[in-house]
One Martini backbone bead per residue (centre of mass of N, CA, C, O) as a GRO file, in nm:
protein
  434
    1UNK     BB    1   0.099   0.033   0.020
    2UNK     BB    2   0.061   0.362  -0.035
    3UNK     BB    3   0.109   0.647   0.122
    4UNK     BB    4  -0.159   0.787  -0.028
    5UNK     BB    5  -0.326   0.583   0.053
    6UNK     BB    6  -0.299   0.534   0.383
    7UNK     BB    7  -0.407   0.873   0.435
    8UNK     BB    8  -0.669   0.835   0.283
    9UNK     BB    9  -0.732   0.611   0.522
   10UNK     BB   10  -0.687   0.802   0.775
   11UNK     BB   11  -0.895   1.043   0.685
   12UNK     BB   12  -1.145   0.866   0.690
   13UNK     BB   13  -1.139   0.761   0.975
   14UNK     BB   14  -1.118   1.027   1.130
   15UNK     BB   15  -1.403   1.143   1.033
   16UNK     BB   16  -1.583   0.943   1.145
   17UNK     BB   17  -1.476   0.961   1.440
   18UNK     BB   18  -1.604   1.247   1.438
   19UNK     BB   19  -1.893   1.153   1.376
   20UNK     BB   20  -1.963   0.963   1.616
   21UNK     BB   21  -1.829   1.217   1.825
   22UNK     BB   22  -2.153   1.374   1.725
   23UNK     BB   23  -2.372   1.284   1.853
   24UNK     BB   24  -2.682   1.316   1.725
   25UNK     BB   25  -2.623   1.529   1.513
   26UNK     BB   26  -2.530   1.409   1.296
   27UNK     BB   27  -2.755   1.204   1.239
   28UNK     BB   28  -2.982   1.453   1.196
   29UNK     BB   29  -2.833   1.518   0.916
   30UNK     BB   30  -2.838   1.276   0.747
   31UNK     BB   31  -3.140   1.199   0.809
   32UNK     BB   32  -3.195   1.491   0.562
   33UNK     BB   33  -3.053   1.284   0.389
   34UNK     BB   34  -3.121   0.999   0.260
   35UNK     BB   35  -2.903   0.914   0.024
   36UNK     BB   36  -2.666   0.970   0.183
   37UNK     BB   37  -2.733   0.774   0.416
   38UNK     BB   38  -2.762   0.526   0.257
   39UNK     BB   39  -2.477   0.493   0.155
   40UNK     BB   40  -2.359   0.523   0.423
   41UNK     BB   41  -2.443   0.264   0.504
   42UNK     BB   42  -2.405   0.065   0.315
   43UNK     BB   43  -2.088   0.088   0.309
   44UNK     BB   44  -2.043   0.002   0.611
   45UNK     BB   45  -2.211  -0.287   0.577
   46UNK     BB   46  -1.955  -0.379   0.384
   47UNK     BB   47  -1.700  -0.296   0.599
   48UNK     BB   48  -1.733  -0.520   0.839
   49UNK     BB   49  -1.673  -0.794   0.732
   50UNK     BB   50  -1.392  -0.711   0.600
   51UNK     BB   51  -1.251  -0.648   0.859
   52UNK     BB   52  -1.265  -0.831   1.037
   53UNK     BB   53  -1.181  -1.079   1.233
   54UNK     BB   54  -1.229  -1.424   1.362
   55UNK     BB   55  -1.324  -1.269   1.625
   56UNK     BB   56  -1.478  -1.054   1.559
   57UNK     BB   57  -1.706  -1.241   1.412
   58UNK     BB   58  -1.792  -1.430   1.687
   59UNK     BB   59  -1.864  -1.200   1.845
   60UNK     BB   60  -2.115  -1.116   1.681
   61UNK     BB   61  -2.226  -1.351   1.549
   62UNK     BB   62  -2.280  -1.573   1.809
   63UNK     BB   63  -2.452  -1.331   2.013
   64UNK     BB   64  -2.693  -1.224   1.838
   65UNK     BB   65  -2.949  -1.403   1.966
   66UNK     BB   66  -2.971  -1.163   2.262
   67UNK     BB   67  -3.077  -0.921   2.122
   68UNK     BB   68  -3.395  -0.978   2.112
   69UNK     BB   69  -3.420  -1.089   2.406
   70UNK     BB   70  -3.360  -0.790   2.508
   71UNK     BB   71  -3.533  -0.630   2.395
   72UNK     BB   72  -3.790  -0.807   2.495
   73UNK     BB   73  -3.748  -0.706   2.787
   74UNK     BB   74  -3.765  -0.384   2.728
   75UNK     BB   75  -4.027  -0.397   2.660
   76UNK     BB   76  -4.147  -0.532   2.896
   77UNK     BB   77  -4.027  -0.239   3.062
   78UNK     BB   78  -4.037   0.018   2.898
   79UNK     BB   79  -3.748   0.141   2.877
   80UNK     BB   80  -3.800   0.316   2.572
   81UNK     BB   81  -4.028   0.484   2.665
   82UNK     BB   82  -3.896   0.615   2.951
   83UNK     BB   83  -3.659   0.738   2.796
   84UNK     BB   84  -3.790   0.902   2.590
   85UNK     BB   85  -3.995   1.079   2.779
   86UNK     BB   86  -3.774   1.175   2.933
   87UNK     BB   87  -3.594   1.467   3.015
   88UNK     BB   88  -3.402   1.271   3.177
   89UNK     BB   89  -3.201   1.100   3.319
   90UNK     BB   90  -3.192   0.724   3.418
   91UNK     BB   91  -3.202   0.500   3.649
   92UNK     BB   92  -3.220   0.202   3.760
   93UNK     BB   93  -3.423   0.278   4.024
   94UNK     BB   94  -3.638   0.423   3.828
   95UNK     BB   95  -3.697   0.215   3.602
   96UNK     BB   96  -3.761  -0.003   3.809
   97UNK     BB   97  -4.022   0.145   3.923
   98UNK     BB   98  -4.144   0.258   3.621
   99UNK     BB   99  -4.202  -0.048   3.501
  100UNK     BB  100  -4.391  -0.212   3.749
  101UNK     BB  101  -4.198  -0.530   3.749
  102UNK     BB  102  -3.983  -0.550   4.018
  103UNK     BB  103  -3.688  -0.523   3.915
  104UNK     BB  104  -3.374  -0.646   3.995
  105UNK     BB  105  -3.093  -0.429   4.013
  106UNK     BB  106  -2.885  -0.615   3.903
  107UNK     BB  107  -3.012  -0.706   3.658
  108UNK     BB  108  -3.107  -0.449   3.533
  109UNK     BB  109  -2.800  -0.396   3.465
  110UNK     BB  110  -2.720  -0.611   3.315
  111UNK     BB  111  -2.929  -0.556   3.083
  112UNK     BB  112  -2.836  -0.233   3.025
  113UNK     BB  113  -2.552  -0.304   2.940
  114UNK     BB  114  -2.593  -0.443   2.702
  115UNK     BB  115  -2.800  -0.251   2.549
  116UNK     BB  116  -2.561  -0.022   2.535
  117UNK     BB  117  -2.332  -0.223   2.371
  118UNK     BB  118  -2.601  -0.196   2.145
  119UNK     BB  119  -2.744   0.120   2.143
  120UNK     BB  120  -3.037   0.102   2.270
  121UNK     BB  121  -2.876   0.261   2.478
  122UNK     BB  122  -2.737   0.526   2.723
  123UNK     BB  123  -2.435   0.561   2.879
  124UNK     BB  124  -2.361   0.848   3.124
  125UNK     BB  125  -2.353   0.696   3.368
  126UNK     BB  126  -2.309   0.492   3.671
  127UNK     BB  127  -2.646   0.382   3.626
  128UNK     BB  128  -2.698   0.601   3.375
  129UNK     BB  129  -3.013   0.644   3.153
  130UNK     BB  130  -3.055   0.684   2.769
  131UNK     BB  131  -3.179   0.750   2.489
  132UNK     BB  132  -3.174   0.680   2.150
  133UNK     BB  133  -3.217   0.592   1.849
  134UNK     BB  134  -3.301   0.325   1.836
  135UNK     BB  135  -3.478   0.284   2.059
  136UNK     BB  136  -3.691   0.477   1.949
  137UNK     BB  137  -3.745   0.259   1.698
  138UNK     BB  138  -3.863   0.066   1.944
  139UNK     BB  139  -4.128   0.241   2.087
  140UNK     BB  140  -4.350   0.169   1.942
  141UNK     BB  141  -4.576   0.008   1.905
  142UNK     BB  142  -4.525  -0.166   1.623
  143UNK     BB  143  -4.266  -0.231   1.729
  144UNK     BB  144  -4.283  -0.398   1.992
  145UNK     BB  145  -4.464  -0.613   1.846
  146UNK     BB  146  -4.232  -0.676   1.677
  147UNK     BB  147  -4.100  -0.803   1.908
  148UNK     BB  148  -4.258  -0.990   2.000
  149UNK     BB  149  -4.341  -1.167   1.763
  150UNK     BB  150  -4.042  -1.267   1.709
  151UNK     BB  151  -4.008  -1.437   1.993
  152UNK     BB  152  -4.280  -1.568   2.003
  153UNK     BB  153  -4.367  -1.676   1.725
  154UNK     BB  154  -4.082  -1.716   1.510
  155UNK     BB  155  -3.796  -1.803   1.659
  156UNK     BB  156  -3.833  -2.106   1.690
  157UNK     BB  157  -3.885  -2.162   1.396
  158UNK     BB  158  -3.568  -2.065   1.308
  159UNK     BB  159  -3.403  -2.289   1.534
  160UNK     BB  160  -3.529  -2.524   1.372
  161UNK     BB  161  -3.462  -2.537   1.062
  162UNK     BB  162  -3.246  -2.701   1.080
  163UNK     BB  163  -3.338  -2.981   1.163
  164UNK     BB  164  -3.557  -2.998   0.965
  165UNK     BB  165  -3.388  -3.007   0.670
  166UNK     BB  166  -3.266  -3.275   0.844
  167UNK     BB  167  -3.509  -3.429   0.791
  168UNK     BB  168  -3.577  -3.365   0.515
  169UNK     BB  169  -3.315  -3.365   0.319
  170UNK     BB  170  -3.328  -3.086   0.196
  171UNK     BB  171  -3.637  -3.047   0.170
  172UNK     BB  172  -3.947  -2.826   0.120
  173UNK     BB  173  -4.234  -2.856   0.197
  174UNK     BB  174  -4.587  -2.807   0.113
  175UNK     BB  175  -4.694  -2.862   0.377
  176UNK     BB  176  -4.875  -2.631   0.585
  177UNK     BB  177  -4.820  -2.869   0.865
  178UNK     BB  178  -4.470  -2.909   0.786
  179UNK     BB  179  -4.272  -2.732   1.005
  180UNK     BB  180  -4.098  -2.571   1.166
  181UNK     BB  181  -4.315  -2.434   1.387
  182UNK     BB  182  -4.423  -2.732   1.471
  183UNK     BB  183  -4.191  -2.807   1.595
  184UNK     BB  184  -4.107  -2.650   1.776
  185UNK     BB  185  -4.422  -2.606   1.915
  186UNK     BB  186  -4.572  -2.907   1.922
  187UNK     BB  187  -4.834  -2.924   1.764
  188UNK     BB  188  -5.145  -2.964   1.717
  189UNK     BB  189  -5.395  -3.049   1.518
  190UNK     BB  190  -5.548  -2.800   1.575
  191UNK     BB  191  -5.275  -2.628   1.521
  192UNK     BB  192  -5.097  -2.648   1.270
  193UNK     BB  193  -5.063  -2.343   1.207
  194UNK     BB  194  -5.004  -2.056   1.287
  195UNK     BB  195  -5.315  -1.947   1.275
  196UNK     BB  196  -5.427  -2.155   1.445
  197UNK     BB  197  -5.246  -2.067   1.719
  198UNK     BB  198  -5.368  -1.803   1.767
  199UNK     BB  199  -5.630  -1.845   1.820
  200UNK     BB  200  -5.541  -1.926   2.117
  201UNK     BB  201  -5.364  -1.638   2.117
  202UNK     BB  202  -5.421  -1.328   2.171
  203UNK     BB  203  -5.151  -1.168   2.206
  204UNK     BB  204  -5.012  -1.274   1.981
  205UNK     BB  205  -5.196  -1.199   1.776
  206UNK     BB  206  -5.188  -0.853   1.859
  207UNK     BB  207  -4.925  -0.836   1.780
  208UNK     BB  208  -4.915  -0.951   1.483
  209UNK     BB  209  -5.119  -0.720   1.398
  210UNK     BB  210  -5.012  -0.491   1.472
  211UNK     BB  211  -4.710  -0.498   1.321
  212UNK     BB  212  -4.887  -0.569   1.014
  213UNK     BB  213  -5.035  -0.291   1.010
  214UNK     BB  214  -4.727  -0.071   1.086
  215UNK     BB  215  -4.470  -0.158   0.922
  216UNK     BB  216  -4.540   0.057   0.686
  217UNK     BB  217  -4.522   0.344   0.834
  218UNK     BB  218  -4.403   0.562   0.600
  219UNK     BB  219  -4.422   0.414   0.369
  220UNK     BB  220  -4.406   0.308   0.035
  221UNK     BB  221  -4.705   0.267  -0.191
  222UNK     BB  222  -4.881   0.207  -0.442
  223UNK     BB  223  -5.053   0.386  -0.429
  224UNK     BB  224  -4.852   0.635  -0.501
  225UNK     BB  225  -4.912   0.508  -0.793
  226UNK     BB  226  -5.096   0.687  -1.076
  227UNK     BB  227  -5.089   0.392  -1.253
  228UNK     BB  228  -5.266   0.230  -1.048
  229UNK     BB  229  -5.512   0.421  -1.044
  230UNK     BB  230  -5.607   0.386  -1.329
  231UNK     BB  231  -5.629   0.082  -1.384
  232UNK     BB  232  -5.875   0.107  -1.168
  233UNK     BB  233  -6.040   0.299  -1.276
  234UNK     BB  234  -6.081   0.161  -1.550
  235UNK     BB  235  -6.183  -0.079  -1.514
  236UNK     BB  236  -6.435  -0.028  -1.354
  237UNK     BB  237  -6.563   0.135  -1.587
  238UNK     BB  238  -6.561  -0.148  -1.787
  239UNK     BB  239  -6.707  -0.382  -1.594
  240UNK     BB  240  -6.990  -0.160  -1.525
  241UNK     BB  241  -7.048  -0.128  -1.811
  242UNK     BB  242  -7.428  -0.202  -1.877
  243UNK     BB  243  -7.460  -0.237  -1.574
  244UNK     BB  244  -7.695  -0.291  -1.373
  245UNK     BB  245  -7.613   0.007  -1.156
  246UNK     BB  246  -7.350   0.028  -1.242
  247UNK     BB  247  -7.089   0.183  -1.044
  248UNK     BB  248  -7.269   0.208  -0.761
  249UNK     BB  249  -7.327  -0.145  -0.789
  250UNK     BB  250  -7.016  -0.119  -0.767
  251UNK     BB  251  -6.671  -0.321  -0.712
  252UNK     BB  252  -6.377  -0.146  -0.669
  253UNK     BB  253  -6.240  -0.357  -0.391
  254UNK     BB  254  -6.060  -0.652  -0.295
  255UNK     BB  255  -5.936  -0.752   0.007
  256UNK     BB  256  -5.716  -1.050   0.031
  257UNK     BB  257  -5.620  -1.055   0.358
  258UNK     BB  258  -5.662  -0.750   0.495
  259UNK     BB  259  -5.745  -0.788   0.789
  260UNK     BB  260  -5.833  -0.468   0.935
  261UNK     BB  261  -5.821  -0.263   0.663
  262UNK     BB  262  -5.559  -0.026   0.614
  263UNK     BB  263  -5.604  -0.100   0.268
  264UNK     BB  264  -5.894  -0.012   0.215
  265UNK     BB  265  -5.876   0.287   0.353
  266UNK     BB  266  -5.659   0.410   0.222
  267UNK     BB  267  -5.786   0.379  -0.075
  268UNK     BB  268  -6.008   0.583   0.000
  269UNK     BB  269  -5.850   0.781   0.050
  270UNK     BB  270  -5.753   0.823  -0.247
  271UNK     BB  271  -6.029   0.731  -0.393
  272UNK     BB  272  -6.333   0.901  -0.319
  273UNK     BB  273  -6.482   0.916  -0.557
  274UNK     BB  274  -6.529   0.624  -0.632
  275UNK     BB  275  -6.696   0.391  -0.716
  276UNK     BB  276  -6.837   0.204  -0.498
  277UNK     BB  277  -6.742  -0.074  -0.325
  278UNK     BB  278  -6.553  -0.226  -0.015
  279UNK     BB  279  -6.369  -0.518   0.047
  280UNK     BB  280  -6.330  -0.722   0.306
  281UNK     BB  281  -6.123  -0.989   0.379
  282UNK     BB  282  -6.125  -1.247   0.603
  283UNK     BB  283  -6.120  -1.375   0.897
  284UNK     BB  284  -6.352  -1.385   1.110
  285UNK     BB  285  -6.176  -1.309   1.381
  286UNK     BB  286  -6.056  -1.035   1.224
  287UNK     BB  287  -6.310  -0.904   1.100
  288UNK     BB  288  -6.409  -0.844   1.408
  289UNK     BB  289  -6.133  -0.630   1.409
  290UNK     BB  290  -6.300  -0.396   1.220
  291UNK     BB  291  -6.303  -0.038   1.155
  292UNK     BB  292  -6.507   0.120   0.952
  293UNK     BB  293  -6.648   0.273   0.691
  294UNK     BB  294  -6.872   0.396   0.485
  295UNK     BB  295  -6.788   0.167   0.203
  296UNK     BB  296  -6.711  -0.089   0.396
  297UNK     BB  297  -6.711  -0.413   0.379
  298UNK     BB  298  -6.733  -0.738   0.506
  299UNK     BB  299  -6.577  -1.073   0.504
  300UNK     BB  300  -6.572  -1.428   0.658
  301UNK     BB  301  -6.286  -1.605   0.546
  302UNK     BB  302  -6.168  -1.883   0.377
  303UNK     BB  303  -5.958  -1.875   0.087
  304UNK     BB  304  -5.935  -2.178   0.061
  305UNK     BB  305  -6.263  -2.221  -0.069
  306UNK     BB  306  -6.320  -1.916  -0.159
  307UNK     BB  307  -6.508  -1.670  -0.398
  308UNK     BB  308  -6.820  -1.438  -0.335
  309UNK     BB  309  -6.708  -1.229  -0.529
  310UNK     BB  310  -6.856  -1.147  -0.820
  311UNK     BB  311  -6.822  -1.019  -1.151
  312UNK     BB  312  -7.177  -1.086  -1.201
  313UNK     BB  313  -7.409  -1.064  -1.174
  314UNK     BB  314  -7.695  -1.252  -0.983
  315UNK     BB  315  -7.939  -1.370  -0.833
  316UNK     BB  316  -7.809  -1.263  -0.547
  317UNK     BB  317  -7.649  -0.999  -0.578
  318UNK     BB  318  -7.405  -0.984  -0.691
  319UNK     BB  319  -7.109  -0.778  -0.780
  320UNK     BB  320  -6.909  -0.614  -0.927
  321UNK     BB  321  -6.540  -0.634  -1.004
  322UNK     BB  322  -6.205  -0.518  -1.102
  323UNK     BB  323  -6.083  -0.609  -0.830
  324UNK     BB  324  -5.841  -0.778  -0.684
  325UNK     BB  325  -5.629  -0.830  -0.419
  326UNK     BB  326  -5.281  -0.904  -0.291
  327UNK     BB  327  -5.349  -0.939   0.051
  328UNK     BB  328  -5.394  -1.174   0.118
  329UNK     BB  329  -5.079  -1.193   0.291
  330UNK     BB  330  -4.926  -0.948   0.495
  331UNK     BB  331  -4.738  -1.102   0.603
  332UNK     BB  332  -4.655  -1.095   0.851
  333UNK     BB  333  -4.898  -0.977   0.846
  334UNK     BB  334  -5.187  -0.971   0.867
  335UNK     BB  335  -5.337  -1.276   0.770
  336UNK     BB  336  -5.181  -1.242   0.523
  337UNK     BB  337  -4.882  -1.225   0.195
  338UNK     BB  338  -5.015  -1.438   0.046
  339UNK     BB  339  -4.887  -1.579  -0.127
  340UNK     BB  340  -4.627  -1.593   0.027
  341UNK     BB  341  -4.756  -1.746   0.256
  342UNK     BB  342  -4.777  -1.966   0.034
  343UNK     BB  343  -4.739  -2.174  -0.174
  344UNK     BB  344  -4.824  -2.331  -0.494
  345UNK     BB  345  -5.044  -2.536  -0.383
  346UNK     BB  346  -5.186  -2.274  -0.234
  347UNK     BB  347  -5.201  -2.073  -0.469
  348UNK     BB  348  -5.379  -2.183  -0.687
  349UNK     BB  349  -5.664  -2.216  -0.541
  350UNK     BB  350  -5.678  -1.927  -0.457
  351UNK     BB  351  -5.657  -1.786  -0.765
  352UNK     BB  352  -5.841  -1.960  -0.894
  353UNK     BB  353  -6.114  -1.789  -0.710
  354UNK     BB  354  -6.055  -1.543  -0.859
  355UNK     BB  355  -6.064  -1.619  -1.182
  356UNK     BB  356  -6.364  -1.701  -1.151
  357UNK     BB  357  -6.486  -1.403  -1.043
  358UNK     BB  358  -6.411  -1.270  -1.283
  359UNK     BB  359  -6.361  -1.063  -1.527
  360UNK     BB  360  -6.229  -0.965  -1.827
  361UNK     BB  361  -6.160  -0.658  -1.661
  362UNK     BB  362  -6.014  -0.751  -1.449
  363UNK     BB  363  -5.803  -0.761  -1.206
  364UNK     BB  364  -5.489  -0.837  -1.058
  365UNK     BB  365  -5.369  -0.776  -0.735
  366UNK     BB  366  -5.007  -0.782  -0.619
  367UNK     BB  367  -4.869  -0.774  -0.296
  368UNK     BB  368  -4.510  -0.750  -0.281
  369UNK     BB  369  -4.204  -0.968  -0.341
  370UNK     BB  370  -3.972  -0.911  -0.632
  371UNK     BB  371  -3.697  -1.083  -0.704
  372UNK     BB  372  -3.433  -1.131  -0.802
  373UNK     BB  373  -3.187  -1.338  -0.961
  374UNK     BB  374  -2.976  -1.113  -0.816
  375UNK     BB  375  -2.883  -0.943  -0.527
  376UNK     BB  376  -3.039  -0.969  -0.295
  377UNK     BB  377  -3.164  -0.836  -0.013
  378UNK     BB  378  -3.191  -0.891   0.278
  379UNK     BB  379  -3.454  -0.830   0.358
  380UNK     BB  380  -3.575  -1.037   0.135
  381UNK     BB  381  -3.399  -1.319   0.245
  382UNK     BB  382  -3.491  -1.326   0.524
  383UNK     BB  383  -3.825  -1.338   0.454
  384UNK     BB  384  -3.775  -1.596   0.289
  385UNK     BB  385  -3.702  -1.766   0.551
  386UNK     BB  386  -3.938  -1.716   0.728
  387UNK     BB  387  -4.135  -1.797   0.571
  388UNK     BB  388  -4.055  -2.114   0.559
  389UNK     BB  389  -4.058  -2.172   0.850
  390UNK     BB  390  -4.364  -2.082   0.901
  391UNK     BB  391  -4.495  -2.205   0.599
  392UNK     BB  392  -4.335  -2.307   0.329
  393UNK     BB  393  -4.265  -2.069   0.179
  394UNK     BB  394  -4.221  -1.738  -0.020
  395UNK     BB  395  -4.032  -1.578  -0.215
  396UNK     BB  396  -4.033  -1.448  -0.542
  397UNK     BB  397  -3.953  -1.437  -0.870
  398UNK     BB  398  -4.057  -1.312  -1.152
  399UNK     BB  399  -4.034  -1.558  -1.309
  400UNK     BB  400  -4.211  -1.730  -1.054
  401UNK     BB  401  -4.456  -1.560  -1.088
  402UNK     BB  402  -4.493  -1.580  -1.431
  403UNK     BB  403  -4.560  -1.922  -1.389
  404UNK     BB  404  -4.769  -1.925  -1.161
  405UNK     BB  405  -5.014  -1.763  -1.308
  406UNK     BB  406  -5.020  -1.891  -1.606
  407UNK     BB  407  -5.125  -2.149  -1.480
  408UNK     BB  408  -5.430  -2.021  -1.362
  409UNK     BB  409  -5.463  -1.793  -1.624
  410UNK     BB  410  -5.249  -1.524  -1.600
  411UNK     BB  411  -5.141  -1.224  -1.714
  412UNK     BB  412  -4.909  -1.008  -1.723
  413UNK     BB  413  -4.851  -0.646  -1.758
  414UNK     BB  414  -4.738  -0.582  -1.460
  415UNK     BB  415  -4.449  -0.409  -1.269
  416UNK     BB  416  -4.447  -0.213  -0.978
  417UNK     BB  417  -4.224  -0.037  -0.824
  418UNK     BB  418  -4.206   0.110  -0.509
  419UNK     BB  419  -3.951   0.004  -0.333
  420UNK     BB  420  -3.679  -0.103  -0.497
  421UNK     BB  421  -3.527  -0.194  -0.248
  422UNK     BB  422  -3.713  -0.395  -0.134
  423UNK     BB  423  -3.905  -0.514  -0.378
  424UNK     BB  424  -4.163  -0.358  -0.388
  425UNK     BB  425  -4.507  -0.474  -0.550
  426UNK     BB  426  -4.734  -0.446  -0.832
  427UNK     BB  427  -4.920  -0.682  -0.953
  428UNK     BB  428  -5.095  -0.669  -1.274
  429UNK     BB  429  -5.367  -0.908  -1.409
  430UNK     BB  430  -5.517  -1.107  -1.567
  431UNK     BB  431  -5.728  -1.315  -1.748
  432UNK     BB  432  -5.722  -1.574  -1.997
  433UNK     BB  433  -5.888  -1.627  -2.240
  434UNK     BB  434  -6.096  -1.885  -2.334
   0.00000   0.00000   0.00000
């Protein structure tokens, strides 16, 4: 390495140096400037691995199972909450008394001090704790259900999924009821699936409800496309078109494993102008905690048994629909990121019940994530592997939607990124002329 090289990385980690050391005004300023942000994290986020020795990499990597049981104990004791609204910094003893759950003051620095070691707080004198940037991130409610779900619910089966797959074969079963998840929870008969497990605790649901309700507040969804709110009101105008009752009398949007509705919700807040009912599907258990507004009516059912909202007037007085929404299953999220929470084998006849339902001029919307064939992001695999884990599920590649729609009948017009960095997207499909 040449003296010039030397002293450019000597002067490069020296500005960082200061950068660390001026926190939190630095990253206040970065985080004001999104691009630079990511940037600099991206950078940082690869120059870690390269740097560490075999030492520093097993003190990272062997240890770091212990992070999120820390986190969910913070939780458990509102830790990143009373020190976010706190105006000072708080001791162990008033920490300990604030928390409600009489935890003794011994064990309680142990676990504020490991929690101060990954930056989750900040440790500012002998015994004394302020809070930080991150716990800050983990303070809100869907924060914290977000780490109870991930503890209380996934955990299990994630670190069951080696045993799993070493007992299966290393071959992924389609089975929906033969998973890590059950292995590890030794579910009954009656609870094969976790969402039938779910059933059964209500904490454990409302947390999982809570995280996959809000986990995307704030950040950007299909309704901000333009040209996706397009497709949809043309279709719904096509569809309804000549039909007794036209627009007034139609189904402009179906929301199909939509929880308890704030996808819904959002539609009618986007297109309020809008004719037509909007409706929300999913298990009876779930759509009777949702809570809506006029212009929206929910329906319980179970989707993979079919689909009662029909595109043609009937003699039941079924109603057209333009839109089948795919938030079948918003990944461990409302009750369903529906196809992906699916295999393959369970995926086509929730699509075959969808595309029977539909008119020739009905969209078929699927709200996912749409992986590349090379360089996926962490992100989206990770996310991967917890579908395996939980559901024998998976994310998919561009290839592998389009191969799976076009078996049960459907054309793919378009695919539609509006995360691009997380690759989520919203998939457009028409049926397949018969």
């Amino acid at each position: 390495m040449t003296y010039s090289r030397t002293a450019s990385l000597d002067s490069t980690v020296s500005f960082l140096e200061k950068l660390a050391a001026n926190l939190p005004a630095a990253g206040t300023d970065l985080r004001a400037n999104d691009q630079l942000r990511k940037r600099l994290l991206s950078a940082i986020q690869k120059l870690i691995p390269e740097l560490e020795i075999p030492a520093e990499a097993c003190q990272r990597f062997l240890y770091n199972t212990l992070e999120l049981p820390a986190a969910r104990i913070a939780v458990d004791l509102n830790i990143f909450n009373l020190l976010k609204e706190s105006p000072t910094p708080l001791s162990t003893e008033e920490l300990a008394k604030l928390s409600g759950k009489n935890p003794d003051t011994k064990l309680l620095s142990r676990i504020l001090r490991y929690l101060a070691s990954l930056s989750f707080i900040r440790e500012v004198d002998t015994g004394v704790w302020a809070a930080s940037h991150l716990g800050n991130n983990l303070s809100g409610e869907g924060q914290s259900a977000g780490v109870a779900n991930m503890v209380d619910n996934c955990a299990i089966a994630m670190v069951t999924l080696p045993d799993f797959l070493r007992r299966h074969g290393y071959k992924a079963p389609e089975d929906k009821s033969d998973t890590a998840f059950a292995q590890g929870n030794r579910v009954t008969p009656e609870e094969p699936t976790v969402f039938d497990w779910l059933k059964t605790r209500p904490e454990n649901a409302r947390n999982f409800n809570v995280f996959m309700t809000s986990h995307r507040t704030g950040t950007k969804t299909w309704l901000d496309r333009p040209e996706v709110i397009k497709e949809i009101t043309d279709a719904f105008k096509k569809v309804t078109a000549g039909k007794e009752g036209g627009e007034q009398k139609g189904v402009s949007f179906v929301d199909i494993g939509g929880g308890i509705g704030h996808q819904c919700k959002a539609f009618k807040s986007q297109v309020p102008d809008l004719k037509g009912k909007i409706v929300l599907e999913d298990l009876e258990e779930v759509v009777a905690n949702a809570e809506l507004e006029e212009g929206i009516e929910k329906i319980g059912l179970d989707f993979l048994k079919g689909q009662p909202v029909k595109a043609r007037l009937t003699e039941a007085a079924q109603v057209p629909h333009p839109i089948i929404s795919g938030a079948f299953c918003e990944g461990l999220t409302h009750s369903s990121y529906s196809t992906e929470d699916w295999s393959d084998q369970y995926a086509r006849p929730i699509l075959g019940y969808v595309r029977d339902a539909m008119d020739k001029d009905s969209l078929l919307l699927i709200d996912e994530l749409v992986l590349p064939d090379r360089g996926a992001h962490r992100y989206e695999t990770q996310l991967d592997l917890a579908m395996l884990a939980m559901l024998n599920a998976e994310a998919r590649t561009e290839a592998h939607w389009k191969q799976l729609l076009a078996g049960v009948g459907f054309e793919v017009k378009d695919i539609v990124f509006y995360e691009e960095e997380a690759r989520e997207a919203i998939i457009i499909a028409k049926k397949v002329a018969s």
